[in-house]
C-alpha positions as CSV (number, residue, x, y, z in Angstrom):
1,X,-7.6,3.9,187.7
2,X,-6.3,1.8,184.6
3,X,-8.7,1.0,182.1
4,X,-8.3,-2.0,179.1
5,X,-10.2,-2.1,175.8
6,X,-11.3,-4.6,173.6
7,X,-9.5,-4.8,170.0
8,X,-10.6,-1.5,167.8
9,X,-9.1,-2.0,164.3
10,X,-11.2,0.8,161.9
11,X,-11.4,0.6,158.0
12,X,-9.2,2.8,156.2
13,X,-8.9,2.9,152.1
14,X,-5.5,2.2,152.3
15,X,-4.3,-1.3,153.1
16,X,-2.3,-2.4,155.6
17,X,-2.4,-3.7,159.4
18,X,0.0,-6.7,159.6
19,X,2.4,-5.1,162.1
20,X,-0.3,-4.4,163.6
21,X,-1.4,-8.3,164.3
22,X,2.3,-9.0,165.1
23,X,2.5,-6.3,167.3
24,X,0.0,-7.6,169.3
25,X,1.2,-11.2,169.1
26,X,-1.7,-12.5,166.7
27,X,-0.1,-15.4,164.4
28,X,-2.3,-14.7,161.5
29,X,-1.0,-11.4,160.4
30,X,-2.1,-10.0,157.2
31,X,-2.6,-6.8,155.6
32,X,-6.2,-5.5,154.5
33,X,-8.3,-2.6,155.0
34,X,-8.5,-2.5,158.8
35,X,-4.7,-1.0,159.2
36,X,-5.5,1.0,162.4
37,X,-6.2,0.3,165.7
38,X,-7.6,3.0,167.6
39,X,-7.0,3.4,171.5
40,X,-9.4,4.5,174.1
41,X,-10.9,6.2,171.5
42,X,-14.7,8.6,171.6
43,X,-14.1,9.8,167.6
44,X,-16.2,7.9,165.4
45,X,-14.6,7.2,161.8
46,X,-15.9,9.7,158.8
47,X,-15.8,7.1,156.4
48,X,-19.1,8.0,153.6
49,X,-18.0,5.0,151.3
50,X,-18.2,2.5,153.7
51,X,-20.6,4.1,156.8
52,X,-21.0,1.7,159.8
53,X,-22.1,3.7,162.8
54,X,-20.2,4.0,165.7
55,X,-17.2,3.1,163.8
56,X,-13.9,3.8,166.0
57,X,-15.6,3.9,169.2
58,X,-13.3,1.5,172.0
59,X,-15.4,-0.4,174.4
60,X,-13.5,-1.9,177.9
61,X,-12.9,-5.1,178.4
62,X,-16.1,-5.3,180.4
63,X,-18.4,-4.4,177.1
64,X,-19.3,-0.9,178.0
65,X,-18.4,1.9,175.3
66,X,-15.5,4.6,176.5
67,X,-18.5,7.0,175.6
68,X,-20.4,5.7,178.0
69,X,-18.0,5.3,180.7
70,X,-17.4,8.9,180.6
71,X,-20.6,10.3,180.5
72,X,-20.9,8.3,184.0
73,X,-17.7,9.4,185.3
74,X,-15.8,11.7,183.2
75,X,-14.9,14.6,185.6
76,X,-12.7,11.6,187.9
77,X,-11.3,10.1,184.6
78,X,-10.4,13.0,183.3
79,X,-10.1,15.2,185.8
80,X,-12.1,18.4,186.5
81,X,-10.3,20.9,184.4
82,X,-10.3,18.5,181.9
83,X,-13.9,17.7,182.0
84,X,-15.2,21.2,181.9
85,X,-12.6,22.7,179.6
86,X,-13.5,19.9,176.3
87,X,-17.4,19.3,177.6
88,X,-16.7,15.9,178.9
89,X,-14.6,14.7,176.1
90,X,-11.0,13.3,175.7
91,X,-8.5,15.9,174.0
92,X,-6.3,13.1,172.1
93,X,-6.7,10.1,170.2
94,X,-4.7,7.5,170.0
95,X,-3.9,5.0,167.1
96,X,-1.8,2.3,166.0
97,X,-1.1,2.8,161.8
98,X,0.6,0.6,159.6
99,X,1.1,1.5,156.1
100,X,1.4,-1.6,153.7
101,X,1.4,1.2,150.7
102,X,1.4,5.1,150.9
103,X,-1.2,6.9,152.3
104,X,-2.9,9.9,149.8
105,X,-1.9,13.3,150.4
106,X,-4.4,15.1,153.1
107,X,-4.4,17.8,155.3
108,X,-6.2,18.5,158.3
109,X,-7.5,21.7,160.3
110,X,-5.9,23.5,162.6
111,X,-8.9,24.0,165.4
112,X,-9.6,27.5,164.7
113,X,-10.7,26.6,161.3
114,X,-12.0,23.4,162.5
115,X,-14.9,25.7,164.8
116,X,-15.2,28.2,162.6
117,X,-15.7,26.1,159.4
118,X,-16.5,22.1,160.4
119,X,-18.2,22.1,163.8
120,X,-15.8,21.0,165.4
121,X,-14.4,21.9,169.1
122,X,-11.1,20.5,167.7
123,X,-8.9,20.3,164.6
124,X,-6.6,17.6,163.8
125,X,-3.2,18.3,165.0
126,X,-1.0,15.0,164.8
127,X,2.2,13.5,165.5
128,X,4.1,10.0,164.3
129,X,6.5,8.2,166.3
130,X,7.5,5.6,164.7
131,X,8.1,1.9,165.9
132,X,9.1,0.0,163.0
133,X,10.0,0.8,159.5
134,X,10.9,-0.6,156.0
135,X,15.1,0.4,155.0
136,X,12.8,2.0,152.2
137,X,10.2,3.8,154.3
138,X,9.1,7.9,154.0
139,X,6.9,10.5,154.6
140,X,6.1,13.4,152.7
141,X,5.4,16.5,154.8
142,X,5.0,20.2,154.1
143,X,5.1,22.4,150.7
144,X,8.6,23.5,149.5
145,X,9.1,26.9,148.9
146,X,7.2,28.8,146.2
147,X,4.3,26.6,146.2
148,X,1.1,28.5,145.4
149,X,-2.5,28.2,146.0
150,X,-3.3,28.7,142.3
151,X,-0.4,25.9,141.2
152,X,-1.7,23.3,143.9
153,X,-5.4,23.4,142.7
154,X,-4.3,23.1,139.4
155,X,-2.4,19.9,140.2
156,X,-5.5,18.5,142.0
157,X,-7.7,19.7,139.1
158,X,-5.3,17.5,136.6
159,X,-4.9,15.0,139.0
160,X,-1.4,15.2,138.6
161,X,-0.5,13.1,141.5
162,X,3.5,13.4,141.1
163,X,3.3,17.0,140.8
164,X,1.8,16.9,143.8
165,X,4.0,14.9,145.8
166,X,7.0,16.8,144.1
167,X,5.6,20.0,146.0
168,X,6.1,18.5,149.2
169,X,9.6,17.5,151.2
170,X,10.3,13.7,151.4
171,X,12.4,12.0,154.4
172,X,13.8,9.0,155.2
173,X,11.9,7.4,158.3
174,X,13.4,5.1,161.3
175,X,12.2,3.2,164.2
176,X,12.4,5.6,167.2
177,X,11.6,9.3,164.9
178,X,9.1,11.7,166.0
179,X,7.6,13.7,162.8
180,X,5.0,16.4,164.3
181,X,2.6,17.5,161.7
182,X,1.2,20.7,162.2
183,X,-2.8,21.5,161.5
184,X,-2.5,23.3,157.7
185,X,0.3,21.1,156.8
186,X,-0.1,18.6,153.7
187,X,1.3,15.3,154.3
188,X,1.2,11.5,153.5
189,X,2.9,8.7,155.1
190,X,4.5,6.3,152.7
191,X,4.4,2.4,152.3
192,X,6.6,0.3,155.1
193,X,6.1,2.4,158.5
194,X,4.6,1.3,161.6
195,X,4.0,4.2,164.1
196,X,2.3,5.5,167.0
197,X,-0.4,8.2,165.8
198,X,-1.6,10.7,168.5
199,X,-3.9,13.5,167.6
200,X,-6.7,15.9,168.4
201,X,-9.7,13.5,168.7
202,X,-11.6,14.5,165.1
203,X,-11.1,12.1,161.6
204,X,-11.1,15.6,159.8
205,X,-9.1,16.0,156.7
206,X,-9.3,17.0,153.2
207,X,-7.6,15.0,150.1
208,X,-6.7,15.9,146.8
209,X,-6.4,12.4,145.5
210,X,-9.6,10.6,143.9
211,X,-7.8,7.5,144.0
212,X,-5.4,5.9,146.6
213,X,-2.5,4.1,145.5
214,X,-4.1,0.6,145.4
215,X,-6.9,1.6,143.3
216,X,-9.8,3.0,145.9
217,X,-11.8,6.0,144.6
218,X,-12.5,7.7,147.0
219,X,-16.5,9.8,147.5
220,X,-16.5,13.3,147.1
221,X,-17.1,13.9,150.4
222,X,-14.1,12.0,152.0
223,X,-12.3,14.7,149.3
224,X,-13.5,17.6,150.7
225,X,-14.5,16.9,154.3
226,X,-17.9,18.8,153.4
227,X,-16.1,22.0,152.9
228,X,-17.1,21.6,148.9
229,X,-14.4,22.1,146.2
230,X,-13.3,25.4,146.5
231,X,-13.5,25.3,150.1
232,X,-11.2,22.4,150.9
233,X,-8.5,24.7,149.6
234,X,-9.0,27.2,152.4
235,X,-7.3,24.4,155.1
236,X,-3.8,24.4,153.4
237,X,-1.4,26.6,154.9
238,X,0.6,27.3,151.8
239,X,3.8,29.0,153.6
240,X,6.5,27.4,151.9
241,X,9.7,26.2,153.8
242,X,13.4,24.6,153.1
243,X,14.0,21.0,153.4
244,X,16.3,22.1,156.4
245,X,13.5,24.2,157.9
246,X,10.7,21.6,157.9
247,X,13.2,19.2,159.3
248,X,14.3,21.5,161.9
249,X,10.8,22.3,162.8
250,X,8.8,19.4,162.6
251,X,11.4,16.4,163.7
252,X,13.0,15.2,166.7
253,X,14.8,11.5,167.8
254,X,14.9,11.4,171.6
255,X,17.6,9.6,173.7
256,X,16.9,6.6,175.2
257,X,17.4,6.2,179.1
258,X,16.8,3.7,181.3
259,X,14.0,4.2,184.2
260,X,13.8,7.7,183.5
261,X,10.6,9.7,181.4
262,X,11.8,11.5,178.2
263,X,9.9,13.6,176.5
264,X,8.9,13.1,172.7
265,X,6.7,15.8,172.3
266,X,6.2,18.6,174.1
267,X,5.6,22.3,174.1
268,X,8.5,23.0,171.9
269,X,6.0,21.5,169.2
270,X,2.4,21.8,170.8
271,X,-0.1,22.4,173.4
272,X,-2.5,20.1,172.0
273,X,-1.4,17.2,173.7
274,X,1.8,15.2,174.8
275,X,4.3,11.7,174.8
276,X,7.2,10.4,177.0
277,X,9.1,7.0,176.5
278,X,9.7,5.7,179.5
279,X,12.4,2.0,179.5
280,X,11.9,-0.1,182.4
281,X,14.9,-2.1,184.0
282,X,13.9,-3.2,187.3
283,X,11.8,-0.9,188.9
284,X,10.5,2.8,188.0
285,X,8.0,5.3,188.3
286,X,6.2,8.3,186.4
287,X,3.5,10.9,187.4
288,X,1.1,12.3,185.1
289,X,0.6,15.4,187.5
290,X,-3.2,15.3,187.1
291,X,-3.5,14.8,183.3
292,X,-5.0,11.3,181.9
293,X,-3.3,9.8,179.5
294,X,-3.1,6.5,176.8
295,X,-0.2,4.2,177.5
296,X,0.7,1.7,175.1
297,X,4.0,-1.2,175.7
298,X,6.5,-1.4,172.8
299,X,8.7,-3.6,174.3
300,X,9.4,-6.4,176.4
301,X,6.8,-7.4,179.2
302,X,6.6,-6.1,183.8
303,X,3.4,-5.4,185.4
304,X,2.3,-1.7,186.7
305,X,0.7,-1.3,189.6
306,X,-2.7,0.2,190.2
307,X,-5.5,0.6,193.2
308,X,-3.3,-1.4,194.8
309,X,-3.1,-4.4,192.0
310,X,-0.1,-5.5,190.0
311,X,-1.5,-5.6,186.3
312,X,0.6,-7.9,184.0
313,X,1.7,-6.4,180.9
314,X,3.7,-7.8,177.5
315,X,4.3,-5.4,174.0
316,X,1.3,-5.1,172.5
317,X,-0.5,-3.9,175.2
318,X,-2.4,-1.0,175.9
319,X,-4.6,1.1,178.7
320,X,-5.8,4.3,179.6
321,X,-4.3,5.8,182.7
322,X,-7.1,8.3,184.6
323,X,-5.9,12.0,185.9
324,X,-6.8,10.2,189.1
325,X,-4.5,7.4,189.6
326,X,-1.4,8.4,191.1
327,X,2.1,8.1,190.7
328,X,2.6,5.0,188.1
329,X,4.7,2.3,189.8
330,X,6.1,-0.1,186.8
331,X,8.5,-3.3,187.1
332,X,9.9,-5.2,184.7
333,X,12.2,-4.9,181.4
334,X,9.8,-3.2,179.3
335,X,9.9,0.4,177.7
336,X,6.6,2.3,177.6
337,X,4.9,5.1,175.8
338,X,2.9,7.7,177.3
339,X,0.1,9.9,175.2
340,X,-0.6,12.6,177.7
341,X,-3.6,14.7,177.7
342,X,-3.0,19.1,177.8
């Protein structure tokens, strides 16, 4: 069973989202604060400066809320081990980002903390592949060695912005790179990437910026995820590791190959979740072995075929594939990616 959703872009403080619109073939692009698009999505947005409820919810194309649609029939969507290992609920989220400016500094819980401290059956283990960047573009992504506890919160007390991003690697970013960010790692995406966000399904973080880039202060509690001051400390892993290390351990570029799945990211990195490229020429076919998973076209345009219908697709386009579909039949001259539950 494939499943379409209605358009899902969620406010963020940073701006951006043009990519985005072009992406999806919108002739009006623009960057503002709706820079995400989030796929097949039951995490509502934590966002305590601008609450709307039910914010980041995706609803089909038929009006009902994902939510919804599983409570009726999660244990066929997502299969039965699925179902009764998360209570019901997706174990990714998916998003579309595009960063018109960098992104502050955050870092997010691994999910030990995140049930031991937040309430949460999940942390916030993430991943960027990246469609599109700037000649320009980065990301900032773990501490460098020698990087205290006692020296970061001093930075954050001072606000000392570039000391903080001087305690954390920088690399160069390009269209086809996977950066895997590990729960307890700080990070921050610069300005001029476009990228492919999956995750565990929670919008927890903390941040030791007050103000982003573009002049947003942000509320205490977006700071310090309701950990309070002293608390948001305890989510940093503060092991500190070589340019080469971080590199070694937290980036990959895949090959490209036609009508065949490659893996992105796999167990090598996590077992929080999965993604696989696949490039159609012609014809081609994948099996998800059971899991569900959120599929999204990058390039060109084919159909797939599903309960025995061929479903037109173009770039741009995105669906969620059920653990009980089958074998995915695909035709066409398109390349695919495939976020793939645990």
């Amino acid at each position: 069973m494939i499943v379409k959703f209605k358009e899902n872009r969620v406010r963020r403080a940073y701006i951006g989202g043009a990519r985005i619109d072009r992406f999806v073939g919108k002739s009006d692009a623009r960057d503002g604060r709706y820079p995400e698009e989030w796929l097949a999505s039951t995490v509502e947005a934590f966002n305590p400066d601008m609450p709307k409820a039910g914010e980041g919810i995706s609803y089909t194309e038929e009006g009902e809320s994902f939510s919804t649609l599983l409570e009726r029939d999660g244990e066929r969507l997502l299969g039965k081990n699925a179902y009764l290992s998360d209570s019901g609920k997706p174990s990714l989220l998916v998003k579309l980002l595009d960063s018109a400016e960098r992104l502050v500094i955050q870092c997010h819980p691994t999910v030990e903390f995140a049930r031991e401290r937040m309430g949460s059956p999940f942390g916030k283990t993430e991943c960027w592949y990246i469609l599109d960047a700037e000649p320009d573009a980065t990301v900032y992504l773990g501490f460098k060695e020698g990087i205290t506890r006692e020296r970061w919160e001093a930075l954050f007390r001072a606000q000392d912005v570039d000391g903080m991003l001087a305690c954390l690697h920088q690399f160069p970013v390009k269209a086809g790179d996977l950066w895997f960010v590990a729960g307890g790692v700080p990070h921050a995406i610069g300005g001029g990437s476009f990228m492919i966000e999956l995750q565990e399904p929670s919008d927890l973080m903390v941040i030791p910026e007050r103000v982003t880039p573009s002049g947003v202060t942000l509320a205490d509690a977006k700071l310090h995820g309701g950990l309070g001051f002293d608390g948001m400390f305890d989510v940093f892993n503060y092991e500190g590791l070589s340019e080469d290390e971080t590199r070694e351990r937290y980036f990959r570029h895949p090959e490209r190959k036609e009508n065949q799945t490659v893996p992105i990211v796999d167990a090598s990195l996590t077992d929080k979740f999965s993604m696989s490229r696949i490039r159609v020429s012609g014809r081609a076919k994948t099996d998800l072995s059971d899991s569900y998973a959120v599929a999204v076209v990058t390039e060109g345009n084919g159909t797939v075929l599903s309960d025995g219908k061929q479903i037109p697709l173009k770039k741009g386009d995105n669906f969620f594939v059920s653990a009980c579909t089958g074998p995915l039949y695909m035709e066409g001259n398109m390349e695919l990616v495939l976020c793939i539950s645990h």
